[in-house]
PAZA-821358 format. One record per residue (C-alpha): residue in one letter; x, z, y; residue number from 1. Coordinates in nm, 2 decimals. Each point is the difference from the previous one (the first is absolute). Example, Ala and Ser with C-alpha at 12.3 -4.5 7.8 and 13.67 -1.06 7.14 Angstrom:
% PAZA-821358
{'A'; {1.23; 0.78; -0.45}; 1};
{'S'; {0.14; -0.07; 0.34}; 2};
END
This chain:
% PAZA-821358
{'X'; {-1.15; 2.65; -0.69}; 1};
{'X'; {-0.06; 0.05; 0.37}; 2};
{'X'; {-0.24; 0.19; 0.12}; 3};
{'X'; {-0.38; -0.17; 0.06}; 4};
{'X'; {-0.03; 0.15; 0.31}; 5};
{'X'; {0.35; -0.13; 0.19}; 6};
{'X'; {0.05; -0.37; 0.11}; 7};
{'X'; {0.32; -0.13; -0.22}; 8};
{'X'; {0.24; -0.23; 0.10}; 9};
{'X'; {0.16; -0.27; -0.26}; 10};
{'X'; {0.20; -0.30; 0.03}; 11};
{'X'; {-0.04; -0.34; -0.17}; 12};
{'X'; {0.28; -0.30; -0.07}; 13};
{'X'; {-0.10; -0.38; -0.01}; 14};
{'X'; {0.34; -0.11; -0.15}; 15};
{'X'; {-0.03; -0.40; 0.00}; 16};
{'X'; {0.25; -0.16; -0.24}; 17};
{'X'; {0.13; -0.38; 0.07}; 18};
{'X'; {0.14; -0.23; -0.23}; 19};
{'X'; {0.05; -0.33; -0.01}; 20};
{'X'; {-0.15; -0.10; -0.34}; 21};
{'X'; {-0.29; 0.27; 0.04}; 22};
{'X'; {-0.07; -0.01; 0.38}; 23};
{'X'; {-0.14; 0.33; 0.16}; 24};
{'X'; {-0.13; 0.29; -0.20}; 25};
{'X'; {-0.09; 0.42; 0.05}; 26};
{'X'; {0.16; 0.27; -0.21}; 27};
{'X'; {-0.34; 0.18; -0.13}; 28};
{'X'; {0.04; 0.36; -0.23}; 29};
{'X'; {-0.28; 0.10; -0.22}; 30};
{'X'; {-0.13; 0.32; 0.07}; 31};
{'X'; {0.02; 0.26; -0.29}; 32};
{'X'; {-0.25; 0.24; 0.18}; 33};
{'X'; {-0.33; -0.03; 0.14}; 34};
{'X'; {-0.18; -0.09; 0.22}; 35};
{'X'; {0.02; -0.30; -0.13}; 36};
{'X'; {0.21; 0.02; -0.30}; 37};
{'X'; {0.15; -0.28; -0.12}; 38};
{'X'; {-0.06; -0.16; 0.26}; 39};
{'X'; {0.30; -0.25; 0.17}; 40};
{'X'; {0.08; 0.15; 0.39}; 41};
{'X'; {0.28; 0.01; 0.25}; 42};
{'X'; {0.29; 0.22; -0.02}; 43};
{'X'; {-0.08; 0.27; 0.15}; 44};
{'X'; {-0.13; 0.37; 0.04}; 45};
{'X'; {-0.01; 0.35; 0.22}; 46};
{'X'; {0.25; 0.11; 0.30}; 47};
{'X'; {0.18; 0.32; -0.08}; 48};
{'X'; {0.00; 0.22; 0.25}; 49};
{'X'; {0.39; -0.02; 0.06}; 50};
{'X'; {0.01; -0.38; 0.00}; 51};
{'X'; {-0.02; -0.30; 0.29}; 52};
{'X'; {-0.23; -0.25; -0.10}; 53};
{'X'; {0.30; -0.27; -0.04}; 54};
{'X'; {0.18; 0.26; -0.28}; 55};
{'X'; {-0.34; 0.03; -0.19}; 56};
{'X'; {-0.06; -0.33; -0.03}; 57};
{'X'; {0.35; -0.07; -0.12}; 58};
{'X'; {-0.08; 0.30; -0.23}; 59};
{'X'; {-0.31; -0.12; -0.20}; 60};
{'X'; {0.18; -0.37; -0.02}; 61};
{'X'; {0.27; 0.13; -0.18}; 62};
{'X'; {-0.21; 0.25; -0.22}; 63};
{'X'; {-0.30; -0.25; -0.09}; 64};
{'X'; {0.20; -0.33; -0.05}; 65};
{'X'; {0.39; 0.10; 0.01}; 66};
{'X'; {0.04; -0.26; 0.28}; 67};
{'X'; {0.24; 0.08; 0.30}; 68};
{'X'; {-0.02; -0.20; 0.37}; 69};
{'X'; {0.21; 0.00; 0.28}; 70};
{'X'; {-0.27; -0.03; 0.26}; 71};
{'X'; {-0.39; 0.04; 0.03}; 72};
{'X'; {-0.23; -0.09; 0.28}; 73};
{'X'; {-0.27; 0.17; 0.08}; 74};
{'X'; {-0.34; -0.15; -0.06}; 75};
{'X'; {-0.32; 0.15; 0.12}; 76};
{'X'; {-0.15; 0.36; -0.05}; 77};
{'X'; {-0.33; -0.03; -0.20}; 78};
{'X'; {-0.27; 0.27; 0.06}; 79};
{'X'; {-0.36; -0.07; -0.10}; 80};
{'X'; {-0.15; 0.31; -0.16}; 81};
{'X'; {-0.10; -0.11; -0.26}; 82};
{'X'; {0.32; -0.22; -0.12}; 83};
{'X'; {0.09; 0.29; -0.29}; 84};
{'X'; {-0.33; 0.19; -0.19}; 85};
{'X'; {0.29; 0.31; -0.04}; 86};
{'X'; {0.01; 0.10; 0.36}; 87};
{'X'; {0.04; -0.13; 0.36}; 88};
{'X'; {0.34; -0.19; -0.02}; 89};
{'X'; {0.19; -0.20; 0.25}; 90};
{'X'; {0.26; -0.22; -0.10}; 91};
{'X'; {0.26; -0.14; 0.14}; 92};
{'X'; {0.07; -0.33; -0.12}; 93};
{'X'; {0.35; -0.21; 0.02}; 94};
{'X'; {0.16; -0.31; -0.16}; 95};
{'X'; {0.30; -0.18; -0.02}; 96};
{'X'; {0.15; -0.29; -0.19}; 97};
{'X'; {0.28; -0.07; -0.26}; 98};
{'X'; {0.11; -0.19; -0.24}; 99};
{'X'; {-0.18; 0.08; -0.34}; 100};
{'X'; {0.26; -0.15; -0.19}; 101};
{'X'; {0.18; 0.35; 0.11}; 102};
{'X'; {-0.24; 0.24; -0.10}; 103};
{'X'; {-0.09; -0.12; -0.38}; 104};
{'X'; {0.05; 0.33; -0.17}; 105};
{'X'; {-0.31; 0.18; 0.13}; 106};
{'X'; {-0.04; 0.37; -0.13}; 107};
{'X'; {-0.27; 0.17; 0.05}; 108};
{'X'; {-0.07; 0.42; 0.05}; 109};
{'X'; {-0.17; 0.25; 0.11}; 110};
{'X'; {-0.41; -0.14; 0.08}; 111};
{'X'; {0.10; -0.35; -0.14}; 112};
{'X'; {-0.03; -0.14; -0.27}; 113};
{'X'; {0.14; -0.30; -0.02}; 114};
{'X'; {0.16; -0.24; 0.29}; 115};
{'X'; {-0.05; -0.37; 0.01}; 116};
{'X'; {0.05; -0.33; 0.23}; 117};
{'X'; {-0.26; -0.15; 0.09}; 118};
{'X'; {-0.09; -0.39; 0.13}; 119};
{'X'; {-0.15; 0.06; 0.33}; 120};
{'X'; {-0.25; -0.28; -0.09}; 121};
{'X'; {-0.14; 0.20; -0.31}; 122};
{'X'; {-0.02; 0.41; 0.12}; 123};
{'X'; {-0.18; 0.20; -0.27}; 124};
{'X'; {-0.27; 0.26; 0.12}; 125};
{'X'; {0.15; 0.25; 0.22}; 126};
{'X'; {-0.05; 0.35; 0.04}; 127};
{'X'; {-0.15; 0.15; 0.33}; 128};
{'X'; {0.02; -0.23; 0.30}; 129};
{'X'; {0.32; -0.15; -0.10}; 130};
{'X'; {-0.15; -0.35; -0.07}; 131};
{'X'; {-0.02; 0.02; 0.45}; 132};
{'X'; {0.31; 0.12; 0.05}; 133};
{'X'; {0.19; -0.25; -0.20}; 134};
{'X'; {-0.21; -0.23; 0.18}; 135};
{'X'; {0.11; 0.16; 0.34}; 136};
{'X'; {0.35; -0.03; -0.14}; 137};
{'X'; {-0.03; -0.37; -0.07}; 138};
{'X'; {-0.15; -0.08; 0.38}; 139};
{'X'; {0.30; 0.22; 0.16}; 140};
{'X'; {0.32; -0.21; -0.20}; 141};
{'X'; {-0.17; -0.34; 0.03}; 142};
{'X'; {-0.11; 0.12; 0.37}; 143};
{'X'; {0.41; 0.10; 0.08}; 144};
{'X'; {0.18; -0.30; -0.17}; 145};
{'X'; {-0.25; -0.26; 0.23}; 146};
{'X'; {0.25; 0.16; 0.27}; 147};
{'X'; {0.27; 0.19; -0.15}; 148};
{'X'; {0.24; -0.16; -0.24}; 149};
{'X'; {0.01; 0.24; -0.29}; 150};
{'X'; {0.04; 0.03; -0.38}; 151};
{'X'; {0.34; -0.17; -0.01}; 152};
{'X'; {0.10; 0.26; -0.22}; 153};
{'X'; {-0.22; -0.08; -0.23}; 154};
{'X'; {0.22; -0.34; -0.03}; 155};
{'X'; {0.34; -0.05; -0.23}; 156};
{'X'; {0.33; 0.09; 0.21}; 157};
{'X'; {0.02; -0.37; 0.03}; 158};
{'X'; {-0.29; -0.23; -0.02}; 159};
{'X'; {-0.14; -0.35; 0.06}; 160};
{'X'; {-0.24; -0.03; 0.30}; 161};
{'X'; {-0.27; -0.12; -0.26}; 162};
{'X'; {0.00; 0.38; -0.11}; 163};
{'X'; {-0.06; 0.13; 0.33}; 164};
{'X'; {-0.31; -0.25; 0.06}; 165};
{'X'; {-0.10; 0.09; -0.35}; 166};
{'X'; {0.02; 0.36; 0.07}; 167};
{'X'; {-0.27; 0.00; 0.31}; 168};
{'X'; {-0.24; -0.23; -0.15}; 169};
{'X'; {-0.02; 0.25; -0.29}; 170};
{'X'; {-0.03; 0.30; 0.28}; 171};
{'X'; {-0.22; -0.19; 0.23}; 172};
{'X'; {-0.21; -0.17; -0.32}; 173};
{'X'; {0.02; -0.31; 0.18}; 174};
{'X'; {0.17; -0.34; 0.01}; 175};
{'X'; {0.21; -0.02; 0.33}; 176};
{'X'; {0.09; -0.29; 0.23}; 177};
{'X'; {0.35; 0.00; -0.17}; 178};
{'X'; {0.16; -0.21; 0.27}; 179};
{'X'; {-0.13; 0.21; 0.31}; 180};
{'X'; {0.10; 0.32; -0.23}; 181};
{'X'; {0.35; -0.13; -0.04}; 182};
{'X'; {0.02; -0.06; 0.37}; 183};
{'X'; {-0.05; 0.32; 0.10}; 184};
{'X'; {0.19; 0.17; -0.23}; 185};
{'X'; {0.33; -0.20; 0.04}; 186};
{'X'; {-0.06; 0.06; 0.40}; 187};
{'X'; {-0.01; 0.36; -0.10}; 188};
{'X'; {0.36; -0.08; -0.06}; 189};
{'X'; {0.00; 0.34; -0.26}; 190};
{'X'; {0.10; -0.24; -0.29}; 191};
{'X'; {0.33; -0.07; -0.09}; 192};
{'X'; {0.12; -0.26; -0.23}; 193};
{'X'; {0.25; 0.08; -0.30}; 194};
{'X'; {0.14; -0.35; -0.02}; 195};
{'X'; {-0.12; -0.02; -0.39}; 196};
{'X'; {-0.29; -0.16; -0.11}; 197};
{'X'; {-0.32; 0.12; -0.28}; 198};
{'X'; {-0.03; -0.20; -0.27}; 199};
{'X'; {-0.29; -0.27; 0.01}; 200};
{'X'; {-0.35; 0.04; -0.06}; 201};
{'X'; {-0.14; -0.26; -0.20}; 202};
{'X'; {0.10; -0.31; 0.09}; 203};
{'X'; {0.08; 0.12; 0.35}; 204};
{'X'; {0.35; 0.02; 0.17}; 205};
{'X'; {0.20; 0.26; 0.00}; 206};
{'X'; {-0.10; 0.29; 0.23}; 207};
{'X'; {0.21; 0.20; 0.30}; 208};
{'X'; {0.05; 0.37; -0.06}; 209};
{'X'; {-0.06; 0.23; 0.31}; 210};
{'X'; {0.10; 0.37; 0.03}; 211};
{'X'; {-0.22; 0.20; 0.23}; 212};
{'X'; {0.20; 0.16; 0.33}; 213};
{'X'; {-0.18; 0.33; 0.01}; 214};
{'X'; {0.24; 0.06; 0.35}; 215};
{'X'; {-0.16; -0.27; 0.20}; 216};
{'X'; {-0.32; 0.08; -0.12}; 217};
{'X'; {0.01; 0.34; 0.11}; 218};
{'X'; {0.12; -0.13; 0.32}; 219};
{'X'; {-0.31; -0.19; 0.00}; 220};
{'X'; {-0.19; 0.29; -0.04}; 221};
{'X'; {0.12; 0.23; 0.25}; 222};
{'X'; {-0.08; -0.30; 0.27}; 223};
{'X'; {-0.28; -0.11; -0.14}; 224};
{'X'; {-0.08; -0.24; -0.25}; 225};
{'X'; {-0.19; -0.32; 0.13}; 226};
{'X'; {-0.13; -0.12; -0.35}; 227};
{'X'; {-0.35; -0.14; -0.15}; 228};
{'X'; {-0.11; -0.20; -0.32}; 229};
END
């Protein structure tokens, strides 16, 4: 245990999960330790002194939930005084987004106890201020993807259009204009079509598969991406 008297540094993960049957949810670990024992938090937990903020983060993902991720963004740093009844304790919060399909075999260690998914609609009672930053977390993706195109990943290799409108209602919690949405995607021109088609929905028609050109959209992003839902 730190010492009282020293501010502490920690760093906390808001992992959300996407899938297409189960829309958004949060990987949440319950804590085998007080404060608040039992209690379902973030991944997350103290700097060591020989690590980068990035490395510890990555560090207490792995150890709490036995999830790996390619990239994290950072979030926000949280610092009210009162936001952990151990000690004075800034976080430093970050997120990111994958597939959850990929990361089903959750194993927890070390402070948790267990590691679950979560629907992002129905969040138990968090530990420590956590309930604000997942709420800070929320604001920042459905802030970026009004103007950014992101999450494509979080898509098949190959995948009807209806998916991708599918996939930012659930992020956005919203119904979109779906014909405006299309418009602007397609004049994106970061879509490629595969020439085979997804099998229908319903009584619907068959649909057209697209593959996602990460190339051009990276050239999009170095000069600037002109893009809002």
């Amino acid at each position: 245990m730190p010492s009282r008297s020293a501010i502490q540094v920690a760093v906390d993960a808001v992992l959300f999960g996407y899938a297409k049957t189960e829309g958004v949810s949060v990987l949440l670990i319950r804590r085998k330790y007080a404060p608040f024992e039992n209690r379902w938090a973030l991944p997350g937990g103290f700097v060591q002194p020989d690590e980068s903020l990035e490395t510890a983060v990555r560090r207490e993902l792995e150890e709490e939930t036995g999830v790996r991720v390619q990239y994290l963004e950072q979030l926000f740093t949280f610092g009210d005084p009162g936001r952990d009844p151990r000690q004075r304790i800034i976080s430093v919060a970050y997120f990111a987004l994958v597939k959850s399909s990929r990361y089903q075999e959750l194993r927890a260690s070390t402070d948790a106890e267990e590691a679950q998914w979560f629907p992002i609609g129905a969040l138990p009672k968090l530990a420590f201020d956590h309930k604000d930053i997942v709420r800070c977390a929320v604001e920042r993706v459905r802030a970026k993807i009004r103007y950014q195109p992101i999450g494509f990943e979080l898509l098949d290799k190959t995948f009807p259009f209806s998916d991708l409108e599918r996939l930012y209602s659930a992020l956005l919690d919203r119904p979109i204009d779906r014909r405006n949405f299309a418009k602007k995607i397609h004049a994106l021109n970061v879509l490629d079509e595969t020439g085979g088609v997804a099998p229908a929905e319903g009584k619907g028609r068959p649909s057209k598969l697209f593959r996602f050109n990460r190339k051009r959209y990276e050239e999009l992003v170095r000069s600037g991406i002109s893009f809002e839902i």
